[in-house]
N, C-alpha and C positions, 0 to 999 in steps of 0.2 A: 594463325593456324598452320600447323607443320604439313607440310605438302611431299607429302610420300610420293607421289608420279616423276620428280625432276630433281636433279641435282643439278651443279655449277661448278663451270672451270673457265679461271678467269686467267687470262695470257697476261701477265705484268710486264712483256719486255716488247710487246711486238707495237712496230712504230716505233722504236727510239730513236731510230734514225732521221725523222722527221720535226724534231727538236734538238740536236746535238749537243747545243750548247747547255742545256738541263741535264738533257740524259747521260754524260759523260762518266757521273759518280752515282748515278742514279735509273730505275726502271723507270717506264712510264707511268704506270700506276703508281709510283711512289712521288710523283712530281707536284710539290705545291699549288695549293689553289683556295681561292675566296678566301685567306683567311688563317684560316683556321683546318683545311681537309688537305687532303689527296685524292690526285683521280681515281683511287681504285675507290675510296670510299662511296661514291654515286654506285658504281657496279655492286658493288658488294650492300648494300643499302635497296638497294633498287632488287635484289635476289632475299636479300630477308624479308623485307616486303609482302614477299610474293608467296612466303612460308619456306622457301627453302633452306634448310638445315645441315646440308652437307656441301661444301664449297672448296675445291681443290683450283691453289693459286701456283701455277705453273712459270718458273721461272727461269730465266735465261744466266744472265750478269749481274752485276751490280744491283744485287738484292737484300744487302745487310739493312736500307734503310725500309725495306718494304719488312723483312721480317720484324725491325723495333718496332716498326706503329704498327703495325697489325699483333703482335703477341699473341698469343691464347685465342685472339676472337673476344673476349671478352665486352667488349664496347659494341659489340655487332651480335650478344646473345647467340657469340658459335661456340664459345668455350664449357665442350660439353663432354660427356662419359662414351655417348656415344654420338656418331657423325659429329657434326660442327666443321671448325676449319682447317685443312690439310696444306701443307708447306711443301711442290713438289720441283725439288733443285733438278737442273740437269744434271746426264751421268757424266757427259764429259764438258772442258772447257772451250773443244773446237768450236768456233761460229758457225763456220763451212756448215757443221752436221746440225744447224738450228734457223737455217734460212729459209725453213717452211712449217705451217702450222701440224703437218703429218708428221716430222719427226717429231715432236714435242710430246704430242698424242702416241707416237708409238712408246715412246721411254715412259709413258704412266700408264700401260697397257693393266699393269696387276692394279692399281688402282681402280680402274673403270673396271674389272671383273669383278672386283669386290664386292662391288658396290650392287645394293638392289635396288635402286629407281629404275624405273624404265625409261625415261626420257633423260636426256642430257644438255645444258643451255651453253653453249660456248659465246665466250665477251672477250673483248678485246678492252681496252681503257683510253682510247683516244678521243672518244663523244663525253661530253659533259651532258648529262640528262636526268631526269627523272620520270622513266617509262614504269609501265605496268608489266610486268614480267608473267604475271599470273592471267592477264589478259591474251598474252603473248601465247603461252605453253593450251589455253584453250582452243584458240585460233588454229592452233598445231592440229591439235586431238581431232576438231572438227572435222577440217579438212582434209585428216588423213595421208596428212602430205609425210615426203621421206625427209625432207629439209623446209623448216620457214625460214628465213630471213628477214630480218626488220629492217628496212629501208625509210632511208627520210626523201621528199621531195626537195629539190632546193638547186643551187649554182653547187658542182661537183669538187671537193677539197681536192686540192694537188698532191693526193698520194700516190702512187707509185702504181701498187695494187690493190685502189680501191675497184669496188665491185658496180658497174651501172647496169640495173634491171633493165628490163621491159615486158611487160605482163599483159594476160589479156584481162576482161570484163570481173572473170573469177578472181581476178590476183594471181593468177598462176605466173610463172615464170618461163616467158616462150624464146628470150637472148637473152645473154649477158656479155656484157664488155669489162673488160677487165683495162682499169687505169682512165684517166683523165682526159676526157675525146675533145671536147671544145668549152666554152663557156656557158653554152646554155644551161637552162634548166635540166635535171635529168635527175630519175629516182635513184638515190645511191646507197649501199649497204653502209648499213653503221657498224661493223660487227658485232653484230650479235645472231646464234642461229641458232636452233632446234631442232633436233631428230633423234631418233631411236636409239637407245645405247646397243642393243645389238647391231643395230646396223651400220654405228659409227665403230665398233670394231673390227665387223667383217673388212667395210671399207679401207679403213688407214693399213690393216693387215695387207691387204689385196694390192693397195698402193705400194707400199716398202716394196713390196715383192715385185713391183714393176719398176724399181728407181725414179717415182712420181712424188712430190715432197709438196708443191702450192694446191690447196684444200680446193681455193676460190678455180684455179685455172684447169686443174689436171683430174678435179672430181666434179666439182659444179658443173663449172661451163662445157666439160667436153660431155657430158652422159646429162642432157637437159629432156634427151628426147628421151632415155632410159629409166630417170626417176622424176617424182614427183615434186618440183620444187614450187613453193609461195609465197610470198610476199606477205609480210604484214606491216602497215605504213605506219609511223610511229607520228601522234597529232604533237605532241607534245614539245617544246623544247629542245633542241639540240644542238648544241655550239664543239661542234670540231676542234681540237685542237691539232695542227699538221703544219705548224711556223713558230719560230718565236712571237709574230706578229700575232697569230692567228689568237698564241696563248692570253698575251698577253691583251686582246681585244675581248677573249672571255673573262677575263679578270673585270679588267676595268666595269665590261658589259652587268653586273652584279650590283652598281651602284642605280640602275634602273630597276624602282617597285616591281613592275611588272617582269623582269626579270626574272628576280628574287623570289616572286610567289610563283612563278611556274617554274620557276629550281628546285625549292623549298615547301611545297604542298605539304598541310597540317598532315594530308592522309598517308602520303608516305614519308617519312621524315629520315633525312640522308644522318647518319652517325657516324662518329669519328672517335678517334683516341682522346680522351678525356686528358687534358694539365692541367692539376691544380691551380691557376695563376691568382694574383691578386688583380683588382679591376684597373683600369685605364688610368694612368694618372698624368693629369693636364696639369702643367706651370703654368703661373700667372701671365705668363707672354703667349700661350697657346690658344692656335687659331685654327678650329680645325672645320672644314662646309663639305659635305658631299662625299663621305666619304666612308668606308669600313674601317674600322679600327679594332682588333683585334686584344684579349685581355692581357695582361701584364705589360704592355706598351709603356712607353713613359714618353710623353711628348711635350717641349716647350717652344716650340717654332710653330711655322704657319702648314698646314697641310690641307691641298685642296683636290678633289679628285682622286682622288688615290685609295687603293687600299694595303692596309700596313695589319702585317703579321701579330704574332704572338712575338712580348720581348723584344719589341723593336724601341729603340734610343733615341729620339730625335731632339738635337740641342735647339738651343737659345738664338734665335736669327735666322731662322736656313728653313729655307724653301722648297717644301716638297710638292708639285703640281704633277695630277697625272702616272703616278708612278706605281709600281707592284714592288712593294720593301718586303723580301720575308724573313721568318723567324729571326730571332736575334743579331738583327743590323743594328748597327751603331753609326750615324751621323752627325759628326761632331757642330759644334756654332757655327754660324756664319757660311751654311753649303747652299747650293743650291742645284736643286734635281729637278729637270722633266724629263718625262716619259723616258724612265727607268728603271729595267728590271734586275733588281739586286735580290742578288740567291743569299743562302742564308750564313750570318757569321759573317759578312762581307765588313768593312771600316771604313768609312769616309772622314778623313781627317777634315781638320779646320781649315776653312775658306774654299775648299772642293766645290767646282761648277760644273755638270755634265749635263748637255740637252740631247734629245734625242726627238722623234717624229713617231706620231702615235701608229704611221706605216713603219715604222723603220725603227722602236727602241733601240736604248741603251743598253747591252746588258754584262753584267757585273757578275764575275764566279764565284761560288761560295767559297765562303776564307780569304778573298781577296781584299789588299791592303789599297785603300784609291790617294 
């Protein structure tokens, strides 16, 4: 059902820095995963969901692979006459002038006037999830608040500026810390947050004009006592990515049932860019236990633990245990792989051996000759 109250604007580049060795050539939201997706795909899935039909994808760098798979919208039922999905580039190439979610938001200012929902959902692409967004944006209305925030309980990821609540009985939000305090438990924002489109323009306006640019540090936390901010606790699944390790711990973490079905819920089902491929094709020497395997694969070696992309090669003799192979890797006979993350287009010639530690991967650049 189209839900006229809220639109969506999803940050594709924010956190790259907390995977470098992915993000180099690429956004975060464009960074492979399970398979067969991208991380924006959960966001973006997770907002259709929810009936929203106008979705503005705000981008930084290294955005040519976010615009091929997402096209049109089409595979996410955005590709429409009217609203659906918006491609919004920076105006300029400096960094310097995109080190905070308020410039971003000021350079799509004529966008968000445009626009007539009243509500606005801002996401970041660094949680792998599948929350109820519509549950979300009610939760908002209810309680009247000027900002919700979704928050997960759990051990706080090593980002930089993530957000750690503290609320009272209501959910209200009465501190916030900004960044990584200790190891304990602690409710931590996932990004994602809701409030009023008028009053997310009055604000970002108000902010430029004070040379204030971090959304979480210089609007949240310092005007707590000023606006109303709450919390809404996300029950659901949520795997962080904020390391190569981290990533690649959500990868693997996918070959558990129970996983898969709190990722993957019939009710809201995450979409992706559709490839025609042919199915999996196993050689007579093909050994494959515990694993994802991806369509148009060709495998005739042993694979255990692992999940392998779309178009992935894997010869005759060679050992892949534990590993994340994606899109069109070629692993010639006789290799042998653990715990290895090879980006896509990568080559592993014949008799190639690399181990790595399920803390500590392998990882391999895409186009890289091994």
């Amino acid at each position: 059902m189209r839900n006229y109250t809220a639109m969506g604007l999803i940050f594709a580049n924010m956190h790259d820095d907390a995977v470098p060795e992915c993000t180099a050539i690429r956004s975060m939201g464009s960074l492979p995963f399970g398979g067969r997706y991208r991380l924006v795909d959960f966001v973006l899935s997770n907002m259709v969901n929810a009936g929203i039909s106008k979705v503005g994808v705000i981008t930084k760098s290294n955005y040519q692979s976010m615009m091929d798979h997402l096209g049109s919208g089409k595979a996410w039922d955005l590709s429409r006459k009217n609203e659906g999905l918006f491609f919004l580039p920076p105006r300029t190439s400096d960094d310097a002038a995109y080190q905070g979610r308020i410039r971003s938001l000021a350079d799509v200012m004529a966008f968000l006037r445009r626009s007539k929902e009243e509500l606005v959902i801002l996401s970041d692409c660094h949680m792998v999830t599948s929350m109820d967004y519509g549950a979300l944006v009610q939760r908002h209305i209810e309680t009247d608040a000027d900002v919700t925030v979704a928050y997960r309980r759990g051990t706080v990821p090593t980002l930089t500026d993530i957000p750690i609540l503290r609320t009272d009985a209501k959910d209200r939000v009465t501190d916030m810390l900004i960044g990584r305090v200790n190891d304990a438990e602690e409710c931590y924002g996932i990004g994602v947050y809701v409030m009023r489109k008028d009053w997310l323009i009055q604000t970002v306006n108000e902010a430029v004009a004070r040379n204030l640019y971090h959304f979480e540090r210089d609007i949240l936390q310092s005007h707590l006592q000023e606006i109303a901010v709450y919390g809404y606790e996300v029950e659901s699944l949520v795997m962080p990515i904020y390391s190569l390790s981290s990533y690649y711990a959500a990868n693997v973490a996918l070959l558990d049932d129970a996983v898969r079905a709190q990722l993957f819920p019939s009710r809201r089902p995450v979409y992706t860019k559709v490839r025609d491929c042919a199915p999996v094709q196993y050689g007579l020497h093909a050994q494959v236990t515990d694993s994802l395997v991806a369509d148009g694969a060709k495998i005739d070696g042993t694979v255990k633990n692992s999940i392998i992309f779309r178009g992935v090669n894997i010869g005759r003799d060679t050992l892949i245990e534990n590993c994340v192979i994606m899109q069109d890797v070629t692993v010639a006979d006789r290799c042998s792989l653990t715990c290895v993350v090879a980006d896509k287009n990568a080559v592993f010639r014949e008799g190639r051996t690399l181990q790595g530690f399920d803390t500590y991967p392998v990882y391999i650049a895409k186009n890289a000759i091994v």
